[in-house]
TIVO-2410 file (N, C-alpha, C; in nm, 3 decimals):
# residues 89
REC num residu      c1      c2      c3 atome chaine
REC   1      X   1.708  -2.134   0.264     N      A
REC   1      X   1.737  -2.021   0.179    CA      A
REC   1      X   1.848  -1.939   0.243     C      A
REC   2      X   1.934  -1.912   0.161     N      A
REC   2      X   2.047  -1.818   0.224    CA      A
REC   2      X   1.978  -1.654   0.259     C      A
REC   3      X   2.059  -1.616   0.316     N      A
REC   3      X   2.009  -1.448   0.346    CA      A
REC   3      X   2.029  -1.363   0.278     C      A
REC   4      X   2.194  -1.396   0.195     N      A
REC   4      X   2.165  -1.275   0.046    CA      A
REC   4      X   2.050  -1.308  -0.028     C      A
REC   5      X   2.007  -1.404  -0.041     N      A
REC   5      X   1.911  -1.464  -0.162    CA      A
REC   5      X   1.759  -1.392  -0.112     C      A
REC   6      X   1.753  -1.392   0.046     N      A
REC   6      X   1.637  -1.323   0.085    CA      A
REC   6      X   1.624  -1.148   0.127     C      A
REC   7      X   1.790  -1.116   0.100     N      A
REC   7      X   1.754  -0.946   0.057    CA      A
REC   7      X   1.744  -0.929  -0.034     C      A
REC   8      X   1.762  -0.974  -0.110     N      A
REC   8      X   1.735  -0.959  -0.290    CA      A
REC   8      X   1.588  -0.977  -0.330     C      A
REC   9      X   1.481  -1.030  -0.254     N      A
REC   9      X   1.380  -1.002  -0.273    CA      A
REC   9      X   1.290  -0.886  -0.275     C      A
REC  10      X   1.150  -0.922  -0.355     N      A
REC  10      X   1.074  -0.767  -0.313    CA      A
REC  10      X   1.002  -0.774  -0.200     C      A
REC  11      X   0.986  -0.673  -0.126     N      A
REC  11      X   0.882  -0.646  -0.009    CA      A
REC  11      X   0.764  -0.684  -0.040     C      A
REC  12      X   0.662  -0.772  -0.041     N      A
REC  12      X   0.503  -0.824  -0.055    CA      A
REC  12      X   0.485  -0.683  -0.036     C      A
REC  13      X   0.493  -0.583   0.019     N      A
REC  13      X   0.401  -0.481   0.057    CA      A
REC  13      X   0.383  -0.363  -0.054     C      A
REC  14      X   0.474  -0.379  -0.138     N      A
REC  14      X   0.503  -0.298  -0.261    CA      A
REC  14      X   0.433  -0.334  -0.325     C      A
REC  15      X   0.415  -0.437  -0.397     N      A
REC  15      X   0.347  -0.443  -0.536    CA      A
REC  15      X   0.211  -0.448  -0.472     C      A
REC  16      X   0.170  -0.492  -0.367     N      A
REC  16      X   0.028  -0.497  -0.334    CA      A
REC  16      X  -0.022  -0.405  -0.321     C      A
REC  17      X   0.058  -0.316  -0.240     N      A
REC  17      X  -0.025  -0.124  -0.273    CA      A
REC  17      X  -0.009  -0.108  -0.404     C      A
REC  18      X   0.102  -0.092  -0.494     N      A
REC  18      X   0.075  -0.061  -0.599    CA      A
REC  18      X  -0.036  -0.124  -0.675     C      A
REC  19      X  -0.101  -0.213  -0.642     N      A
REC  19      X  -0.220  -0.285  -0.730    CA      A
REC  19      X  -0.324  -0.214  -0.649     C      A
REC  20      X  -0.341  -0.206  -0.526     N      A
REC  20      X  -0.462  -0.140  -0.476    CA      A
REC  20      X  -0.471   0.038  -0.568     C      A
REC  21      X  -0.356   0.094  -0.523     N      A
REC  21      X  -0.319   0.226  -0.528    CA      A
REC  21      X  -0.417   0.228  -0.677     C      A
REC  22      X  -0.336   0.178  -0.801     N      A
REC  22      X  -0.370   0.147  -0.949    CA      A
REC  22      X  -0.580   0.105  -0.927     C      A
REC  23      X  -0.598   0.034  -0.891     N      A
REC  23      X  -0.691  -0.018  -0.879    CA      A
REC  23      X  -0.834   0.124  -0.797     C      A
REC  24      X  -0.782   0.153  -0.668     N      A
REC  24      X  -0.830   0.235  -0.614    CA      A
REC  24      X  -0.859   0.393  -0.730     C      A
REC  25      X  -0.739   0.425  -0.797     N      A
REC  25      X  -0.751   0.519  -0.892    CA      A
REC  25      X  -0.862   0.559  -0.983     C      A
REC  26      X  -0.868   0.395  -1.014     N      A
REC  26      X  -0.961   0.362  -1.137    CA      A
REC  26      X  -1.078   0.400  -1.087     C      A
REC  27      X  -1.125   0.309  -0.994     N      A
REC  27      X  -1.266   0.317  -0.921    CA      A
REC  27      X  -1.317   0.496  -0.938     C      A
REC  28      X  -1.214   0.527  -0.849     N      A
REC  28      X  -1.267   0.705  -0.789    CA      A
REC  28      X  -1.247   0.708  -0.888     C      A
REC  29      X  -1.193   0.740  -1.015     N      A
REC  29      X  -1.251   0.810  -1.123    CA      A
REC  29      X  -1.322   0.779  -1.216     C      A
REC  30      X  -1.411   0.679  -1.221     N      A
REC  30      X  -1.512   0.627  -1.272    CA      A
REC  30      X  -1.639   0.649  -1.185     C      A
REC  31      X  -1.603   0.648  -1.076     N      A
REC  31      X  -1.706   0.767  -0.967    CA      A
REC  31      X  -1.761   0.846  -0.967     C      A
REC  32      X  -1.623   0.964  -0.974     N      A
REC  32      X  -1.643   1.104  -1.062    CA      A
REC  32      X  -1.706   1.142  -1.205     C      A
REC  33      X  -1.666   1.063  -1.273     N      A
REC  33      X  -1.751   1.076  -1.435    CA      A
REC  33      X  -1.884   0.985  -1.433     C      A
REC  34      X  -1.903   0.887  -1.355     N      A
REC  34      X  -1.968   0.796  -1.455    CA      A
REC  34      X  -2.191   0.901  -1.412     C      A
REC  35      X  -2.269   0.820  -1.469     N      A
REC  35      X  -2.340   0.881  -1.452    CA      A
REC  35      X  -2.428   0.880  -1.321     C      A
REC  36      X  -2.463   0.946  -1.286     N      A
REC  36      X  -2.516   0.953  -1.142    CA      A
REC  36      X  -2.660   0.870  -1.126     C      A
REC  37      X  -2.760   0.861  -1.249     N      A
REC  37      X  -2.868   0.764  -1.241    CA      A
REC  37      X  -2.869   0.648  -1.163     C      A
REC  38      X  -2.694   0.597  -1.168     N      A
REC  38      X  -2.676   0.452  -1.170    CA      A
REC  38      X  -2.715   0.466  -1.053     C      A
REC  39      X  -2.663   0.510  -0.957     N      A
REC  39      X  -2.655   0.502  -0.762    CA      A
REC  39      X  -2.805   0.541  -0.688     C      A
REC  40      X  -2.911   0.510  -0.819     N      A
REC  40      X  -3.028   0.555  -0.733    CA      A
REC  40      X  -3.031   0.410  -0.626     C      A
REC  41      X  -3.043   0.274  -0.691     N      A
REC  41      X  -3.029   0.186  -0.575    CA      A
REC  41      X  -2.956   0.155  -0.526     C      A
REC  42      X  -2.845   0.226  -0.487     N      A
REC  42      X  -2.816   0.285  -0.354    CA      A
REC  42      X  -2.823   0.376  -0.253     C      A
REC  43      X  -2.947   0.448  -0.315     N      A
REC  43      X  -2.992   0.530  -0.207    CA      A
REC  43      X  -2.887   0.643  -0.263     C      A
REC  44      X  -2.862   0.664  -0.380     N      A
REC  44      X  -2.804   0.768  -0.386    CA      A
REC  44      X  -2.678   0.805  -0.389     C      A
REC  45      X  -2.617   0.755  -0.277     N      A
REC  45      X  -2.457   0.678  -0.264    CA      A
REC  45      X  -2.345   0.677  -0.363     C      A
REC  46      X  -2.269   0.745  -0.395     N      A
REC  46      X  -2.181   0.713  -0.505    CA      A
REC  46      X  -2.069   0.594  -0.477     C      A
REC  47      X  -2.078   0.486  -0.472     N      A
REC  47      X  -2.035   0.345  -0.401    CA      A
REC  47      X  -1.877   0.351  -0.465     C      A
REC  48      X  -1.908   0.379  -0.609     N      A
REC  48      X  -1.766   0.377  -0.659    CA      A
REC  48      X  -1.663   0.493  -0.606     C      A
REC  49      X  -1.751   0.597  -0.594     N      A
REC  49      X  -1.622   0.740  -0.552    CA      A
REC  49      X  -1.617   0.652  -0.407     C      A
REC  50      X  -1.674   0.623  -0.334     N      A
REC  50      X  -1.607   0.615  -0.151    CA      A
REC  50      X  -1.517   0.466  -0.155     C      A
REC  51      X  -1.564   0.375  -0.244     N      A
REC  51      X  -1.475   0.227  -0.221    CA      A
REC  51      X  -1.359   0.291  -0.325     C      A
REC  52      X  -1.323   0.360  -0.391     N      A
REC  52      X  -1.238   0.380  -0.479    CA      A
REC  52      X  -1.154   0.479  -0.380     C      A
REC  53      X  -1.208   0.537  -0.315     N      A
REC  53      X  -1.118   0.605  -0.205    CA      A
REC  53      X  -1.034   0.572  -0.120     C      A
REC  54      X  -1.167   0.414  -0.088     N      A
REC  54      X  -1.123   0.358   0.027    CA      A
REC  54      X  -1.020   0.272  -0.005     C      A
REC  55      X  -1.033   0.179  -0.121     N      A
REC  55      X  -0.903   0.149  -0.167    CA      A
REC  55      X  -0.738   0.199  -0.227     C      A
REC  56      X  -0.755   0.358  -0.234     N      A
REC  56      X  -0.614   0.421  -0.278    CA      A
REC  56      X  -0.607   0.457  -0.135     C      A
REC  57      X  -0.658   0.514  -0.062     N      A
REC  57      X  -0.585   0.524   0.085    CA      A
REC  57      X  -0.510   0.355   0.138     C      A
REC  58      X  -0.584   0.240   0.141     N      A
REC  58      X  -0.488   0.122   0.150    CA      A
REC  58      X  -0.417   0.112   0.061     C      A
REC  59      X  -0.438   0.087  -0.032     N      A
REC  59      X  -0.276   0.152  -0.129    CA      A
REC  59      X  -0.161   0.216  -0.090     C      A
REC  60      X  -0.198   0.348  -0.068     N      A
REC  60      X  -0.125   0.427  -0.071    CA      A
REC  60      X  -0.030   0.420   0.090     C      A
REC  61      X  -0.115   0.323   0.159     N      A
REC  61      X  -0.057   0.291   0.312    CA      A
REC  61      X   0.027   0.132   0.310     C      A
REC  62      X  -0.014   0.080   0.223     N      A
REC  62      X   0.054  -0.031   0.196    CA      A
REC  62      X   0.228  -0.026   0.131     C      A
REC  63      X   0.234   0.090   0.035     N      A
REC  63      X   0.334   0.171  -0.001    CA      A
REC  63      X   0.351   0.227   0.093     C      A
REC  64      X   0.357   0.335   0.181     N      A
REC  64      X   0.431   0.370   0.302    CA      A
REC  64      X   0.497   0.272   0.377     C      A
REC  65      X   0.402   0.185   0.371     N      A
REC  65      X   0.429   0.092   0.517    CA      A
REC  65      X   0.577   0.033   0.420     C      A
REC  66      X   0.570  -0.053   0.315     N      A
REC  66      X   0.714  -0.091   0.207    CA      A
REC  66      X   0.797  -0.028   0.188     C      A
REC  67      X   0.805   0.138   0.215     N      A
REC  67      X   0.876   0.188   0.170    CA      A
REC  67      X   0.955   0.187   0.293     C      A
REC  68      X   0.888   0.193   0.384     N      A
REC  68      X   0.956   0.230   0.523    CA      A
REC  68      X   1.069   0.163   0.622     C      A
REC  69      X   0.966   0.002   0.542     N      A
REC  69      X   0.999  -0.161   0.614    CA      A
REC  69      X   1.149  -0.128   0.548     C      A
REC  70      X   1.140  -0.102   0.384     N      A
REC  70      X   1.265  -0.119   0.335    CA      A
REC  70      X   1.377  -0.032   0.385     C      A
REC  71      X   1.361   0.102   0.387     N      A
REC  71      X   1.410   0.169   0.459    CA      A
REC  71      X   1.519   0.170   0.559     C      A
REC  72      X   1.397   0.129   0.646     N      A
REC  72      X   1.440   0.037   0.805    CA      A
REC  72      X   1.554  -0.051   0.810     C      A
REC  73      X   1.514  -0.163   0.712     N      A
REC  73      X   1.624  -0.273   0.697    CA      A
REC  73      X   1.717  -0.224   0.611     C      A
REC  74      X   1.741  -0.146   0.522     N      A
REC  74      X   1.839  -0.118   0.476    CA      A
REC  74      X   1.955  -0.023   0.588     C      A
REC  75      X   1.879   0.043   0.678     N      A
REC  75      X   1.999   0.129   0.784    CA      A
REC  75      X   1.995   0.028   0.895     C      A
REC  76      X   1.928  -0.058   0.906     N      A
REC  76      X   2.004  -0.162   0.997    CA      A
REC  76      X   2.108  -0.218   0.924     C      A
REC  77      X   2.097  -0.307   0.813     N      A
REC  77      X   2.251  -0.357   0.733    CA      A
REC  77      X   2.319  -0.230   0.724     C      A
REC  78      X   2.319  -0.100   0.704     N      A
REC  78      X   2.462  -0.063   0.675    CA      A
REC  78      X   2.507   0.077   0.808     C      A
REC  79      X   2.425   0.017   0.933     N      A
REC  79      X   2.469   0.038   1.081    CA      A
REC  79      X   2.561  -0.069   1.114     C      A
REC  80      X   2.578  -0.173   1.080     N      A
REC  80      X   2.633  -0.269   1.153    CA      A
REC  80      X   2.609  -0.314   1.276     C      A
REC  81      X   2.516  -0.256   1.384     N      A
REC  81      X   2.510  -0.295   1.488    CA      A
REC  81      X   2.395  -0.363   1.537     C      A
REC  82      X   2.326  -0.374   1.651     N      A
REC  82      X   2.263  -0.475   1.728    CA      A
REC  82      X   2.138  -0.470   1.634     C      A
REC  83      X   2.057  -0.518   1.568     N      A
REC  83      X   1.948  -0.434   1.481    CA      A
REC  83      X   1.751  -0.472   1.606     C      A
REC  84      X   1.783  -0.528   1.742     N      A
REC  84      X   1.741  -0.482   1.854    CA      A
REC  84      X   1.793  -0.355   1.924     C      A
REC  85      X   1.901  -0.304   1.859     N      A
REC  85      X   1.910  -0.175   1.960    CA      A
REC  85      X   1.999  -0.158   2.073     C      A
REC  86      X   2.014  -0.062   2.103     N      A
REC  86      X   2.117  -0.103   2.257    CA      A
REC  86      X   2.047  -0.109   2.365     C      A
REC  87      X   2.044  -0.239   2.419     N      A
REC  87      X   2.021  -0.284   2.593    CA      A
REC  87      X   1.912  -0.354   2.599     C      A
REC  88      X   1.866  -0.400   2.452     N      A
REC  88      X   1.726  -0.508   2.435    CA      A
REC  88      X   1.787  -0.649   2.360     C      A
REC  89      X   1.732  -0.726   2.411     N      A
REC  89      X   1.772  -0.876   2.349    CA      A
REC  89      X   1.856  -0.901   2.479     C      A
***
C-alpha cells in the first residue's frame, strides 16, 4: 500500500468511540427513565445508569485518544522534520 493511500484513511479510533459514545448515551438514559422495579434482582443496582456510564467515558476516551493520534500526525507531516524528534533514532 502506498503512504498517500494510508493517510487518507480513517483512524479505527474514531468511529469506535463514536459507536461506544452513541451507544453509552443510550444506555444512561434508559437508566435514568426506565423504571426502577426492574433492578430489584440486582440488588437494587441501576446496571444500566453505571454500564451506560461506563461505556460513554470509553467512548468519549476513544475519541480523545483519535483526535489526538490525528492531531499528532498531522504536525509531524507539516513539521517536516525527524518525526522521532531531535537526538532519538
Amino acid at each position: 500500500m502506498d503512504t498517500q493511500e494510508a493517510e487518507k484513511g480513517v483512524d479505527i479510533r474514531t468511529p469506535i468511540g463514536l459507536m461506544f459514545t452513541i451507544l453509552g448515551l443510550m444506555v444512561t438514559i434508559y437508566g435514568l427513565v426506565s423504571n426502577k422495579a426492574i433492578y430489584a434482582r440486582s440488588l437494587g443496582i441501576n446496571v444500566n445508569l453505571w454500564w451506560g456510564l461506563v461505556l460513554l467515558v470509553f467512548g468519549l476516551l476513544f475519541l480523545w485518544f483519535g483526535r489526538k493520534g490525528t492531531s499528532a500526525m498531522h504536525s509531524a507531516e507539516s513539521g517536516g522534520g525527524d518525526p522521532m524528534g531531535p537526538g532519538e533514532g
